[in-house]
C-alpha positions in Angstrom: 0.0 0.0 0.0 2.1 3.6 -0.7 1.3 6.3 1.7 0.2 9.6 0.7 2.5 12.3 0.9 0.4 14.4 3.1 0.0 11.4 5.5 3.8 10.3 5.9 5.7 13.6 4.6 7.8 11.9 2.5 8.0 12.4 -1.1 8.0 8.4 -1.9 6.5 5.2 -0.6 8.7 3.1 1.5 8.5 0.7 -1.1 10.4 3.3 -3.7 12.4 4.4 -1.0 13.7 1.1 -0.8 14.4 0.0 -4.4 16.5 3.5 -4.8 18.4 2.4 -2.1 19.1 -1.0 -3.5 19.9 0.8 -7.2 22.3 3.4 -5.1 24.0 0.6 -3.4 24.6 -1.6 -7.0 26.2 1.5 -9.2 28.3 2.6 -5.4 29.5 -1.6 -5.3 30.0 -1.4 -9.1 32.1 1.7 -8.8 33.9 0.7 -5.8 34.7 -2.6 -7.9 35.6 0.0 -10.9 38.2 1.4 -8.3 39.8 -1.5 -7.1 40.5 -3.0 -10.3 42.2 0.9 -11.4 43.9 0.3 -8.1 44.7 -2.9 -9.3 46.5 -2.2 -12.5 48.2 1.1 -11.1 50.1 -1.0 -8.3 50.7 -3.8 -11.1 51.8 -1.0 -13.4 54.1 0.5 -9.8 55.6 -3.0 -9.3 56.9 -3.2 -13.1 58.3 0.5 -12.6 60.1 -0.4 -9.6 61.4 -3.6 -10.9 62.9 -1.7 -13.6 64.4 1.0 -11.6 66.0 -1.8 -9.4 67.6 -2.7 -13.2 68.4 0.6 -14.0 70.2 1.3 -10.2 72.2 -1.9 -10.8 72.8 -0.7 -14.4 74.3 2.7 -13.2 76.5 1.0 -10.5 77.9 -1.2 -13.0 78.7 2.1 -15.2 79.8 3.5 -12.2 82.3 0.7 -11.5 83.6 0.5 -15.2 84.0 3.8 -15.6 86.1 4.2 -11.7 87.8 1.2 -13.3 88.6 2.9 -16.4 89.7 6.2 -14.6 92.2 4.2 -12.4 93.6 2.3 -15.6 93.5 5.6 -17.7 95.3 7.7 -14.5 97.7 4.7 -15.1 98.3 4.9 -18.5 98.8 9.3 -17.7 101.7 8.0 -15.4 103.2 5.8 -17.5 103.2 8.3 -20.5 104.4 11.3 -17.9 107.4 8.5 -16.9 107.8 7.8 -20.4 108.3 11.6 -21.3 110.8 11.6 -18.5 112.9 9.3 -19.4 112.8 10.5 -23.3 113.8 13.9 -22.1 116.5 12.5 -20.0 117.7 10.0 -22.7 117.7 13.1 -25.0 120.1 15.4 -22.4 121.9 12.2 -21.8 122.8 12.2 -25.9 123.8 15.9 -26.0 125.8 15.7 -22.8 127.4 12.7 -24.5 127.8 14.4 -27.5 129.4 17.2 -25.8 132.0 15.6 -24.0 132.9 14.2 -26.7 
């Protein structure tokens, strides 16, 4: 039986009331289940990106390594080039000194 307005006050039976209830509370579960499965794929979607920034750290400390590596073996090579020039230079004055006592 629906009530008239001017009886109850309210606008709809309790009936109607009801059913809008029931239709509220399917499209808020349907959303909610919309949500969660966004919230889904963006922490699926924040695992890959963190996976690959664990590569790309290990990545850049290898680099890093190789190129310490490369700095030590080049700093090195400088030294044994600078010795090198030494020893050219002195070979050199050693000549013209020999040359000059002669």
């Amino acid at each position: 039986m629906k009530h008239k307005r001017h009886q109850t006050g309210r606008l709809f039976s309790r009936d109607t009331y009801m059913v809008m209830l029931i239709k509220d509370s399917r499209r808020n579960f349907e959303r909610a289940e919309r949500l969660l499965g966004d919230l889904k794929l963006k922490s699926h979607i924040i695992a890959g990106l963190e996976k690959e920034n664990e590569e790309l750290k290990k990545e850049v400390n290898k680099l890093k390594d190789d190129a310490t590596f490369y700095h030590t073996q080049w700093g090195k090579e400088i030294d044994l080039c600078k010795d090198l020039k030494r020893e050219l230079e002195y070979a050199k004055k050693r000549k013209w000194w020999m040359i000059w006592s002669l």
